[in-house]
Structures are given as structure tokens and as C-alpha cells.
Residue, then its C-alpha position, 0 to 999 in steps of 0.5 A: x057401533x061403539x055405542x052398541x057394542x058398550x051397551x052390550x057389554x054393560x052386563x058383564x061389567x056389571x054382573x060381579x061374580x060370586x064366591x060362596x062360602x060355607x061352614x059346617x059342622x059335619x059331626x063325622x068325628x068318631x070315637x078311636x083313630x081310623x074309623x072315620x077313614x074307615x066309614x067314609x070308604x066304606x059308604x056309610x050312611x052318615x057321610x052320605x047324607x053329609x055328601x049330599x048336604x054339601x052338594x045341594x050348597x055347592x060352596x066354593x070354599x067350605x069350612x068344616x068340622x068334626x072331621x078327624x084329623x090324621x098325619x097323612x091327611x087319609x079321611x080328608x082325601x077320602x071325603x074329597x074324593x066321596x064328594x068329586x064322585x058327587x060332582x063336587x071337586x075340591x081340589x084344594x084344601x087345608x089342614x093342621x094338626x088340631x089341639x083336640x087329644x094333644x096329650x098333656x101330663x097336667x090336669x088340666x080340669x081340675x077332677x084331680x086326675x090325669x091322662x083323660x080327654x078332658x086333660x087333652x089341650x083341646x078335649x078329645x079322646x085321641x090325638x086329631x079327635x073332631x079337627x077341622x078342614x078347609x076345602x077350596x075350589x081355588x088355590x090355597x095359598x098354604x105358605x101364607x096360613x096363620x096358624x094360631x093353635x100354638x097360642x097359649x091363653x095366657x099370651x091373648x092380650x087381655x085374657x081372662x083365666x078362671x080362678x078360685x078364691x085358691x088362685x089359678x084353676x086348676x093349677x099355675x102349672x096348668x095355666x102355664x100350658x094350656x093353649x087357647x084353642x080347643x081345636x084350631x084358629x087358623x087364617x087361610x089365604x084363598x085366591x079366588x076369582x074375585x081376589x085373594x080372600x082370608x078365611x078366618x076360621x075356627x071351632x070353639x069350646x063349649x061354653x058348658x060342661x064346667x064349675x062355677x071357676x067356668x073355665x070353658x065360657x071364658x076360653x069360650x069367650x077369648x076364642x070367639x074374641x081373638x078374631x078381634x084383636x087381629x083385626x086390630x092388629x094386637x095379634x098375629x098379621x092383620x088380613x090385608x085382603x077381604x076377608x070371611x069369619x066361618x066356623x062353629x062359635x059355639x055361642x048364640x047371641x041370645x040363648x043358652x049358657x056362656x059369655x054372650x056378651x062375646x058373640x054379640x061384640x064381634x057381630x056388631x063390630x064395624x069391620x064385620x057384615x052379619x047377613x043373618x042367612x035363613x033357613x026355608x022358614x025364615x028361622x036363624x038356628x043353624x043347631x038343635x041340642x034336643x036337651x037345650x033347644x035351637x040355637x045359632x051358633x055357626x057363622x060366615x061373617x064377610x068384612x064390610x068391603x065385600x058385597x053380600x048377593x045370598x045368603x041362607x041356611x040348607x034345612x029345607x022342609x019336612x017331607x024332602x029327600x034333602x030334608x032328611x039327609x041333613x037331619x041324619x048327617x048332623x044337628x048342625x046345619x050347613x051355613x052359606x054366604x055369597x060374597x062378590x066384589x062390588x063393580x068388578x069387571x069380569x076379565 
């Protein structure tokens, strides 16, 4: 009798349960403050595609972008609510106020003026302009955030700032403000069915859209490589738990502008497991920049402790509903990755 009852509990033992874990760049920010609040309550067509994007994934923690942020968290309760309408419940989620529009009274891109976008800490036309979010089906443990947004560039260990033969560009004064982030790096503490889970997370500067001092590849470049000093433990508290790198790196391994030696380092790092999730046919692209073409660029990269059951990329063929709702919501695409722990018994 012993013997049967083990063998018939031999599959749930086995069985792991999985957590699924998204990152999106929704491409919802809008051009003043308000007006995404006011789209998403409204039905517009663009959130409704991006709502029945995120219901096809299903995630159970999702990294977003492109989502602005306000002091009183009104667009992401209205997307939380949109999406539970949906029979997607987050009842948790995460947000901060970004580097995006945070005005400076410095010209921070060398054009010899002062108080536009692009002199912002982050670029943005308004305070919040294209943040990011974190949504959860389990708690977050909010209190435990590391929050690096507040970083200045100068103070990553080993940073590299842009310079002429003049000196520091644009200015001293500049580079004696001027944050890292474009928008945020942020580790999230989730507590989750199979363990407390970090999500590192984050959306970084183009790589472009500079001179030849290529100011935005070398914030590029330290953004995407300040995950690895954490991870060696030279900034901020080292992740004790598994963790998940997600977000928007703005960088492919092997086209396009920018500092590609940056992402090709951190996906080769020991400590990190790349399941390259696919699209319906088999291709890596999680963007298209109909100027510049197809690229990879978001990720969700889980430690190597954690066991990998899916992965993929939501881009189904032409010809779908499905299809069609993901090429309206965004050029980028919904990226997931099924994470478990390996020989954990189910209670």
C-alpha cells in the first residue's frame, strides 16, 4: 500500500511549478501628461491590442515600458483594471518615479540650450514620460526594492563618460549630475510560488541619436553593465535569491549601432542562462525599426539555478487576430520565459 500511494505521488513531486516571466515594451507613452490615463479609460484602440497581447502571454510577473508614470499611480490602475476586465488579475504591482522628463537647469546634450527633452535626466517631454511598471500575481516585497535610479554616472564603478579633445562633454557641471539611468534600474523582490525572485529590471538609452563624443552608446553600454557589477557584488546588495534580468536593453548582440560588446558580455556571463525564446518561426527579433530593421533587444535572462521549461516570443503568423493586435500595439514584442525550481515538491 506504501509503495503504491509513493508511486502515485511520484508526479506531483516531480511536476515543478513554473512562474512566467514577461518583458514588454508596450510603446503606450504619450506626447503630454494625462493623456495615456485618458486613452486607457477611454478604450482606445492601441491599449486594447496591447491588453489582448498580454492576455495571450499570461505572465505571471510582467516587466513593462512605455507606460507613463504619474504621482498617484492613475494610468497603471487603469491598465490593471483594463487587463482584470480581461481575465488577467495583477494584484500587485511596482512603480517609481523615472529619470524620464526629470528637469535639469543644465545642458545636458551639448546643443547649447537649455530646458528641452533632451536636457531632462533621462529624455522625456514631461516628468514620467514612457516609465516603466512591474505587475505581479504575487506579493511584492516593495520595502525590499533596490531602487538605482538615483545613481550618478560618474559613481558606477569603472564608467566611462564621453569626452572631446575639450574635455568632459558636454560640460563638467553636466557630468557632475547627470544620473545613469534613462529611465530606471530597479530590483523587485517578488514572492512567488517557487521562492522569493529578484527581477532585475530596466529600459535603457538608445544607443543613437548622438555625435561622435557617443554620449548615448557609452550610457548604453554602462546601463546594460551595471547589472554585472551587482552581481559581483561592487554595487548596491548582491540578489541572495534566483533571480530574472528583464527589460528593454536597446542593444542586439550583433546589429545595429552601440557598444555590442555590452550585451554580448552579460549574455555570456556564467551567472545568467539566455533561452533565446523564439517567435512562430523560429526568429530571435523581439523589435522592428522599419528604418533600421529587425533587432533583438528585450530580454529575460534567469540565474542559472533556476530551470528553464518554455520560452518564446508572442508574434504569431500573419493572417491572426493575435497577429494583428501585436502589430498595432507595439513594434516590440511581448518576450517570455517559464522559470521553475528544479526537484521542488509542491506543498
Amino acid at each position: 500500500m506504501i509503495r503504491i500511494l509513493l508511486l502515485l505521488l511520484l508526479p506531483v513531486i516531480a511536476q515543478a511549478e513554473t512562474v512566467r516571466i514577461a518583458t514588454y515594451n508596450t510603446e503606450l507613452s504619450r506626447d503630454g501628461p494625462g493623456l495615456l490615463l485618458r486613452d486607457i479609460r477611454r478604450g482606445d484602440a492601441q491599449v486594447q491590442a496591447v491588453v489582448d497581447v498580454l492576455v495571450a502571454a499570461h505572465p505571471d510577473i510582467l516587466a513593462l515600458q512605455g507606460i507613463d508614470w504619474d504621482m498617484d499611480g492613475l494610468a497603471v490602475t487603469a491598465l490593471v483594471r483594463r487587463l482584470q476586465a480581461a481575465g488577467l488579475d495583477y494584484p500587485y504591482h511596482f512603480s517609481a518615479q523615472p529619470n524620464a522628463g526629470l528637469e535639469t537647469s543644465l545642458d545636458l546634450n551639448g546643443d547649447g540650450r537649455v530646458y528641452g527633452p533632451a536636457d531632462a535626466q533621462g529624455w522625456g517631454r514631461f516628468t514620467g514620460q514612457g516609465g516603466l511598471v512591474v505587475l505581479s500575481r504575487y506579493p511584492i516585497h516593495a520595502a525590499d526594492v533596490q531602487d538605482f535610479t538615483g545613481l550618478l554616472w560618474r559613481d558606477l564603478p569603472d564608467a566611462h563618460l564621453p569626452a572631446t579633445e575639450d574635455g568632459p562633454f558636454p560640460s563638467e557641471d553636466a557630468q557632475r549630475i547627470q544620473r545613469l539611468s534613462a529611465l530606471a534600474h530597479w530590483i523587485v523582490p517578488v514572492d512567488t510560488p517557487i521562492g522569493v525572485l529578484s527581477l532585475m529590471t530596466f529600459h535603457a538609452a538608445p544607443p543613437v541619436f548622438d555625435g561622435p563624443e557617443d554620449r548615448n552608446g557609452l550610457r548604453n553600454r554602462d546601463e546594460i553593465r551595471l547589472w554585472s557589477l551587482v552581481l559581483d557584488g561592487k554595487l548596491g546588495r548582491r540578489p541572495t535569491a534566483p533571480f530574472v534580468i528583464a527589460g528593454d536593453a536597446n542593444l542586439d548582440p550583433e546589429r545595429g549601432e552601440g557598444r555590442r560588446e555590452a550585451i554580448q558580455t552579460l549574455l555570456a556571463d556564467p551567472r545568467l542562462q539566455d533561452p533565446m525564446p523564439a517567435d512562430s518561426t523560429g526568429a530571435l527579433t523581439t523589435v522592428d525599426w522599419k528604418a533600421v530593421g529587425e533587432m533583438r533587444v528585450d530580454y529575460v535572462l534567469p540565474s542559472v539555478g533556476l530551470q528553464v521549461t518554455g520560452a518564446g516570443i508572442i508574434w504569431p503568423e500573419e493572417g491572426t487576430s493575435l497577429h494583428e493586435a501585436a502589430s498595432q500595439a507595439s513594434r516590440h514584442r511581448l518576450v517570455w520565459v517559464d522559470v521553475a525550481v528544479p526537484d521542488r515538491p509542491l506543498n
